[in-house]
N, C-alpha and C positions, 0 to 999 in steps of 0.2 A: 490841596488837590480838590478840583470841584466833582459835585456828584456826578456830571458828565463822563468824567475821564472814568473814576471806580465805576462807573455801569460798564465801563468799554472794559476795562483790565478784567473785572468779573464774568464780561460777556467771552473775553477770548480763554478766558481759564476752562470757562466752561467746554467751549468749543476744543480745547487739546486733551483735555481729558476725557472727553466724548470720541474723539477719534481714536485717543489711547486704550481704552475700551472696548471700542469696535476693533481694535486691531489683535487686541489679547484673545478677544474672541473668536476672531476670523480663525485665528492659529491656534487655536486650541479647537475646534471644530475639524479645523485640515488635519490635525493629528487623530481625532476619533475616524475620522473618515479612512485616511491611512492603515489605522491598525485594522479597523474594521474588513478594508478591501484586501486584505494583508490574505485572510480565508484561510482555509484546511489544506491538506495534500490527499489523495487519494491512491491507493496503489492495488490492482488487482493482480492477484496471483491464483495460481493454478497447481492444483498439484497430481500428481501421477502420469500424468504426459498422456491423459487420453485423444483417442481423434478424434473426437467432439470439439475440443478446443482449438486445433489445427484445421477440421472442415468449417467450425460456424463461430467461435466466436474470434478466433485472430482474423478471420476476411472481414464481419462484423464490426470491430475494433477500428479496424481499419481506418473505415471510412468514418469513425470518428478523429483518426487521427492519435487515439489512446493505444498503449502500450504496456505488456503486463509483463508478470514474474513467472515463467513456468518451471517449475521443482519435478525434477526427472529422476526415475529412479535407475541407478546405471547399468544394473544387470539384467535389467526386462528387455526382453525383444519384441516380440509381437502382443501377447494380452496379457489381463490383469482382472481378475474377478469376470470370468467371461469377456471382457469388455477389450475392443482394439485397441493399440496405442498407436501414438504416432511415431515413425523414423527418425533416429537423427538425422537423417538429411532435414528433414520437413522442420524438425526444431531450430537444426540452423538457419534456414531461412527467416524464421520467425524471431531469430538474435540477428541476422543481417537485417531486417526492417527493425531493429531496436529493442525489441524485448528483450529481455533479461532472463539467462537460463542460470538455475539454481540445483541444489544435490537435495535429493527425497532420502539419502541414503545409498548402500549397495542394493538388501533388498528388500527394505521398505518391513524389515523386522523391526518391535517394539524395541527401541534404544533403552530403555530402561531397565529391562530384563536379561541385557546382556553384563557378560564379565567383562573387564577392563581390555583384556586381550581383544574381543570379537566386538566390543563398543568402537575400540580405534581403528580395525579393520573396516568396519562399518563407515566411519566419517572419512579415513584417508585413502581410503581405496576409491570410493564412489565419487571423490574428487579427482584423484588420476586419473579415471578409465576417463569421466565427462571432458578434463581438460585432454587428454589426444583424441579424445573427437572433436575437437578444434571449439570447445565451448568455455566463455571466460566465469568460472566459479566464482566466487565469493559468498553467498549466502548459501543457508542450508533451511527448510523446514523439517521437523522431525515427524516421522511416520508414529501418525495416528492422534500428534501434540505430542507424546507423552517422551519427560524425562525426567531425568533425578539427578542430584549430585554430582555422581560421576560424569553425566553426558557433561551437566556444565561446566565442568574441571577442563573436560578435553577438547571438546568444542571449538574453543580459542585458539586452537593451536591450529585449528586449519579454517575457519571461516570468521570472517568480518561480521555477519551477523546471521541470527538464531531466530526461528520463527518456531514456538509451540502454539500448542492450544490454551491460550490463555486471552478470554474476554475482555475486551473494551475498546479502549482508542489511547494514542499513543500521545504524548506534548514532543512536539515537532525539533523542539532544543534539548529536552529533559529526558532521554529515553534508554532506561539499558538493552542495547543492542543485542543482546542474545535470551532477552524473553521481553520479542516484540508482542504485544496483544494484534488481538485482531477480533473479526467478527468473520463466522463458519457459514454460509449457505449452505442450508439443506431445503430436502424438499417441501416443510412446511413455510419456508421461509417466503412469503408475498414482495412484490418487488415496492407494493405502498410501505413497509415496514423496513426494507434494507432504504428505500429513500431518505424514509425521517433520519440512519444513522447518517448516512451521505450531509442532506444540509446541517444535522446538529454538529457534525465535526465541521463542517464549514463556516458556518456562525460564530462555534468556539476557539478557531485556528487549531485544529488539531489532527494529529493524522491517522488516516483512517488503513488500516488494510483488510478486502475483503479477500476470502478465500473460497474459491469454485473449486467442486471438484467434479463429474460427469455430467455433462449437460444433452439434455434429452427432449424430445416431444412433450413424454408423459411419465415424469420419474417416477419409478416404484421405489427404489433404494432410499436410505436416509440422506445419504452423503451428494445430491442428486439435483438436479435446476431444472425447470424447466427451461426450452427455448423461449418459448415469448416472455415468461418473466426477464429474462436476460437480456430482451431487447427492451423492454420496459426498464430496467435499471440503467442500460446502456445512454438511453431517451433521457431521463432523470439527472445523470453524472454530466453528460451536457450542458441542459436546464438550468442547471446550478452553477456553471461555469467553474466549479472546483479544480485545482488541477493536478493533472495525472499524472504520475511518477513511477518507473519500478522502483523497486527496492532499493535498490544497491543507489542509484539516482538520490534518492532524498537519501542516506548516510552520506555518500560523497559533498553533497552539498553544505550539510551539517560540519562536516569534518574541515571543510572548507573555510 
């Protein structure tokens, strides 16, 4: 064989192993890309069924296009800590455009400080009364975060998933269903510091749920938003292009 031909056998080795290369990397690059654009879930929920949530942030919402969890407690009618609530009519409408209505409870008594008797009462009643007002249950958040033992024992017997108070962010495949974390807005809470949670769960694919509870002008309460913060988080959750889920939405799909 003359030198000719081995520069030519050499030259084409080189050239398929070059494009072999290029091709391992192209697809190893698509798949970073992939997981990457894969991102976080975000879910807002609400709790105590005020009409701050029915007059500014479900019209708000809206016109994003997002869709939240509102946790209602079954045996309130008109207010709650001074504060108005909104009608079952008004909540169904806001499950006819999508939302997701959830049980706060009967009435929004500490679940942990009850006996076994008044705890079940508690979980199984405030899901009957919600479902003949023509509302589809399945999640529950517990009044105040707070439970023990017992709530988690019985809990399962009537709801697909459990929201306490318990910090952080959730892994979107990995999560026990009846102590979902989440993150609490209160009134010191700045909508630049609820953002950073927003894209760091979306950078790390993970899901996030935020929890509103009064939204106002000028909160004095703890528990408490401002309006234009909310429309600055609203701005933000956008921005980010993260996407938006109730509750029940990302378990269904999981279970899926």
């Amino acid at each position: 064989m003359d030198i000719q031909k081995v520069k030519n056998i050499f030259l084409i080795f080189l050239i398929v192993c070059s494009l072999f290369v290029l091709f391992f990397l192209e697809g190893f690059s698509l798949k970073v890309k992939q997981y990457k654009n894969n991102g976080g879930i975000l879910s807002l929920s609400f709790d105590d069924g005020y009409i701050s949530h029915y007059n500014f942030a479900y019209p708000l919402m809206k016109k994003y296009e997002f869709k939240g969890t509102e946790y209602l407690v079954a045996n309130w009618s008109e207010k709650f800590e001074n504060k108005e609530l909104m009608t079952f009519e008004e909540a169904r409408k806001m499950q006819f455009d999508g939302w997701e209505i959830g049980s706060h409870s009967l009435s929004h008594a500490n679940l942990a400080s009850l006996s076994k008797d008044k705890l079940e009462r508690e979980l199984k009643l405030s899901k009957k009364i919600l479902i003949e007002n023509e509302f589809n249950i399945s999640s529950i958040a517990f009044p105040y975060g707070y439970y023990n033992e017992n709530v988690s024992n019985l809990v399962i017997n009537y709801y697909s998933s459990a929201r306490p108070l318990i910090d952080g962010y959730n892994f979107i495949n990995q999560t026990n269903l009846y102590k979902l974390k989440s993150k609490w807005i209160d009134k010191d809470s700045n909508f630049v510091e609820v953002c950073n949670w927003i894209n760091y769960a979306n950078f790390n694919n993970l899901w996030l749920i935020l929890v509103f509870h009064n939204i106002e002008d000028s909160p004095n309460e703890y528990w408490s938003e401002s309006t234009g913060d909310f429309q600055e988080i609203l701005k933000c959750i956008n921005e980010s292009k993260i996407e938006v889920k109730t509750i029940t939405e990302v378990i269904n799909e999981k279970r899926n």
